[in-house]
N, C-alpha and C positions, 0 to 999 in steps of 0.2 A: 367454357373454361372458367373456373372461379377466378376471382381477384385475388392479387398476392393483398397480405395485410401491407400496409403504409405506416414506415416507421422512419420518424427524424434524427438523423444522428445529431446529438448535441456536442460542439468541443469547444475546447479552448479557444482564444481569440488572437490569430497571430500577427492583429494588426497593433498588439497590445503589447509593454513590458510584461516581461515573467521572472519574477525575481528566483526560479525555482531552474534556470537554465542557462546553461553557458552567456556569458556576455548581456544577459539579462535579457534574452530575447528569444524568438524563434529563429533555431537553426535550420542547415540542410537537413540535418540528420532528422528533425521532429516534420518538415515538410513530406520529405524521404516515408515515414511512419505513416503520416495521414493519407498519403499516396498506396500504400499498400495497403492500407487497413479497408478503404474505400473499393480497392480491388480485388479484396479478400471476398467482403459485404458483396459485391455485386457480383463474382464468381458462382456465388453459392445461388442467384436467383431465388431468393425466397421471399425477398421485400419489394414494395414499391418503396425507392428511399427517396429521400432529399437527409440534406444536412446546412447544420446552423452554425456559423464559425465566427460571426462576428457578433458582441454582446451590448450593443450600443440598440436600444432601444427595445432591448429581449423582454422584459415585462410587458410593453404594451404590445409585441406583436403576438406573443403567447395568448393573452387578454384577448384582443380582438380576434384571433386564427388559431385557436390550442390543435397543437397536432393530436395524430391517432393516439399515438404511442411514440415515448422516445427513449430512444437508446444513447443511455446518459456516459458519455466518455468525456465529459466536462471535469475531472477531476483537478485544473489547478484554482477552480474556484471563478467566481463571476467575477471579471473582468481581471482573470488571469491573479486573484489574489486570492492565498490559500486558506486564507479566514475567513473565505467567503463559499468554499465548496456547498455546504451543508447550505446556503440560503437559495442557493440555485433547485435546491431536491425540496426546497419547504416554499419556492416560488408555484413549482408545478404540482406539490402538495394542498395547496390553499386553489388554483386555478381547477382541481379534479383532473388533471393530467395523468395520464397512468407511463411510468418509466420504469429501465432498467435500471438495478444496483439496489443501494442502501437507503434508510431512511435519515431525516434531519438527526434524528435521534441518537441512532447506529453511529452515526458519523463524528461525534460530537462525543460520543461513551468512548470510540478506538481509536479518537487523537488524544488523548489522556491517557499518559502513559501508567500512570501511578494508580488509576481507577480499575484497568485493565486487569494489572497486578492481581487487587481485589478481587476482580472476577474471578479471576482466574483459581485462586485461593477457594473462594466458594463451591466451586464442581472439582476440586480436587486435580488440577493441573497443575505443576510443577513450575515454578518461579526463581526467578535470583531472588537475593538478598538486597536489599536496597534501600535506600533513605530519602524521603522526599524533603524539601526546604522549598516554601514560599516564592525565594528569588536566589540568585546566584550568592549576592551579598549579606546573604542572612546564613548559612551556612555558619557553623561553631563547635561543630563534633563531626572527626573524622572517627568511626569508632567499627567501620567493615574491615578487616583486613584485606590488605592490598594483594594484586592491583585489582581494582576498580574501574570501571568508566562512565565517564561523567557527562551529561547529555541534558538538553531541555528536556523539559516534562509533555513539552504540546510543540511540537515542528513536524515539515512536511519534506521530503525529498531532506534527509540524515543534518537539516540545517542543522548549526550548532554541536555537529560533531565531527569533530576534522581529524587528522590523522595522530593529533594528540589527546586525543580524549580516553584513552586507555593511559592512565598515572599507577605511578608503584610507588609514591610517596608522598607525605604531608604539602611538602614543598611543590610536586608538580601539580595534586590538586589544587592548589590555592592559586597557582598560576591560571589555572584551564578556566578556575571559577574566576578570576578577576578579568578573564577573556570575557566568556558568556556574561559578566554583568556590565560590558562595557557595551558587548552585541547585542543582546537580547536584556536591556531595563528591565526590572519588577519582573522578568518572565521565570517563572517555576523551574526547578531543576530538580534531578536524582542523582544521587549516587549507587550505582549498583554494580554487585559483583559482577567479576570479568569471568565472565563461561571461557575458556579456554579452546575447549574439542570445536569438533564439525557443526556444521551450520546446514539447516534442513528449512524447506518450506514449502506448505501442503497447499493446494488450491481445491477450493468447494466450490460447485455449482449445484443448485438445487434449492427447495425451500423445504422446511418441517412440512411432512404430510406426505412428499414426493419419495422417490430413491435419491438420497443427494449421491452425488458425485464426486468422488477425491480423487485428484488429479496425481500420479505417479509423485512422487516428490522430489524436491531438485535440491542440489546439494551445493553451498557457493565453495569456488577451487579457490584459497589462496596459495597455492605453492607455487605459485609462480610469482610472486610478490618478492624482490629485493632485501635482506635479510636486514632486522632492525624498526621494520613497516609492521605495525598495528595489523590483526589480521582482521579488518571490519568494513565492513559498506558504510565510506564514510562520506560526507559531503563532495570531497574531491572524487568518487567513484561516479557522479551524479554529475558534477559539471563542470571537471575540470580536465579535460581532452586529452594534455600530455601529463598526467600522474599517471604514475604505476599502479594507479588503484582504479583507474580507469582502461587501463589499456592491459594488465595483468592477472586481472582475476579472470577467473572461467567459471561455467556452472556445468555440471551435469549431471544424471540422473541417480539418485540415492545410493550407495551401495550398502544397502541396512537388509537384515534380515525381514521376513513376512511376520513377523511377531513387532519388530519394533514399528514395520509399515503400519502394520491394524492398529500400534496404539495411536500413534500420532494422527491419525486419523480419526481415531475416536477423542482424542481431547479438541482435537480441530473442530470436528460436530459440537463437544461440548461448550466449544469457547461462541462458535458460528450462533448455537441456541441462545447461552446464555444472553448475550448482548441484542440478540435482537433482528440478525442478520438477515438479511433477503437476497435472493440470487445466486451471489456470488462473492468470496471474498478469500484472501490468504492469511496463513498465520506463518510464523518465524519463527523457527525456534532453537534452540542451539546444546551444544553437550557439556557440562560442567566438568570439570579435571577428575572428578571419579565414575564420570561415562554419564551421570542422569542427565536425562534431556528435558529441557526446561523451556518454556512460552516466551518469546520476548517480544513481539508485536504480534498482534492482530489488525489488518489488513482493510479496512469498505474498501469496495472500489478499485482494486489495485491495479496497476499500469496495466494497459491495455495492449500497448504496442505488439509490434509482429516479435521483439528480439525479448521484451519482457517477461517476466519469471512465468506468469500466468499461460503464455503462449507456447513456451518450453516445454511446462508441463501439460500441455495439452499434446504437444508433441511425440513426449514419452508416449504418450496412450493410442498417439498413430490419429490424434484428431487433428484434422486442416484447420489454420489459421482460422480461418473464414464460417469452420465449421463448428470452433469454440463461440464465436461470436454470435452466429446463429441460436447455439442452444443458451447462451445466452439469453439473448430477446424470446426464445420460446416459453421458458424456465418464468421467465417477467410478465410477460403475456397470460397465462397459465393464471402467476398467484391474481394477476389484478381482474381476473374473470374474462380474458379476450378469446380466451381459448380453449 
């Protein structure tokens, strides 16, 4: 009987602060995740696994012991700090490590929100309106018509965007921007049109060359959201357990025509190409008030979990938990010649 390949799951460290998580730490809920994800992986028998969870000494054990292959679900960054994602993929980039996900590169082009834009602009995918500024307190022309919302330019899990970040007037953007320069010093901010309509998000697996794969699309429900509440995945949706924006929105699966499925899917390849993409990744995108549907992030990496958007939509398509994850590592395997 052959050997199964040997693949390391790389993750977060949760003997570590997360500043990206309720109470600044690791919960039930995220232990709950790593428990099923683990027995998602080993449901499917197709790995010899181990896994690496604590980051206190990851350089030199990597150095001395490089694994096969790893299967990179390390996304809040090395040693749980999210400015540090990308040096974790250019650690095992410099060691000849072969992993799944994005490069240092990829990762570093789609937390720029303002950059992305530009991509985006260049293959011909549909964008807001928006204005970038330096820092919060450099801001001096409010000149989009409202409402607006107003957001850092480089944050991870909707920092920086709390349930007031959608403003309808001079006076509340200059409130939300006197927030953000107290939160976030010297950090870049936009102002961008408020898309109104439905909110969509495509998941890709695959790399140029292959058949990529686009995952059914999921659509975020806020009708169940308390009347007056921002309709947005805003930071409280992320870590703050009794908000209505955590306990009230739903997702499910698109309800769009096969015309508007094929486009979104084709700006998702073109956006996935553009920048660089490998694997696997999501894009977001949402409907402006006369129905055009417009790019608003682009995704490396994206949450991994069994309840996250990426697993949902694998769901639509009748793929198992465990079975997304697989083609994963396969897909990765594949580009970096293991396979």
């Amino acid at each position: 009987m052959a050997s199964r390949p040997a693949v390391t799951v790389l993750l977060g460290d949760p003997s570590l602060p997360d500043a990206s998580k309720p109470g600044n730490r690791y919960n039930p809920e995220d232990f709950d995740a790593i428990a099923r994800m683990k027995a998602a992986l080993e449901g499917e028998n197709a790995f010899d696994l181990s896994y690496i969870d604590r980051h206190e000494g990851l350089p030199a054990l990597f150095l001395e012991n490089p694994p096969e292959f790893v299967l990179n679900l390390c996304d809040v960054g090395y040693r749980n700090k999210s400015r540090l994602e990308l040096h974790v993929v250019a650690l095992m980039e410099m060691l000849d490590i072969p992993y799944s996900g994005n490069s240092p590169a990829t990762i570093t082009l789609c937390n720029d929100k303002s950059l992305i834009h530009g991509a985006a602009r260049d293959v011909g995918v549909p964008v807001p309106e928006q204005r970038f500024w330096p820092s919060a307190d450099a801001v001096d022309d409010f000149d989009l018509p409202y409402p607006v919302i107003v957001k850092p330019n480089r944050t991870h899990g909707s920092l920086g965007i709390t349930k007031d970040a959608v403003v309808h007037d001079e006076a509340q953007a200059r409130a939300y921007l006197d927030m953000l320069a107290e939160m976030l010093p010297g950090h870049p901010v936009l102002m961008q049109e408020y898309l109104s309509g439905a909110e969509y998000s495509v998941g890709i697996i695959g790399n140029s060359g292959d058949d990529y794969f686009c995952l059914p699309p999921v659509e975020v429900d806020y009708s169940g959201l308390p009347e007056g509440l921002s309709p947005i995945l805003s930071y409280e949706s992320k870590t703050v357990p009794d908000s209505p924006y955590w306990t009230d929105i739903r997702y499910h699966e698109a309800n769009i025509s096969g015309a508007q499925r094929a486009r979104l899917n084709e700006q998702a390849i073109a956006m996935f190409e553009r920048l660089g993409c490998q694997d696997y990744a999501r894009c977001d995108f949402r409907s402006a008030a006369d129905g055009t549907i417009k790019l608003l992030e682009m995704n490396p990496n994206p949450a991994w979990s069994y309840d996250g958007k990426l697993a949902m939509m694998a769901g639509f398509a009748g793929m198992r938990y465990g079975e997304m994850l697989v083609r994963i590592v396969d897909v990765a395997r594949r580009r970096s010649g293991l396979a």
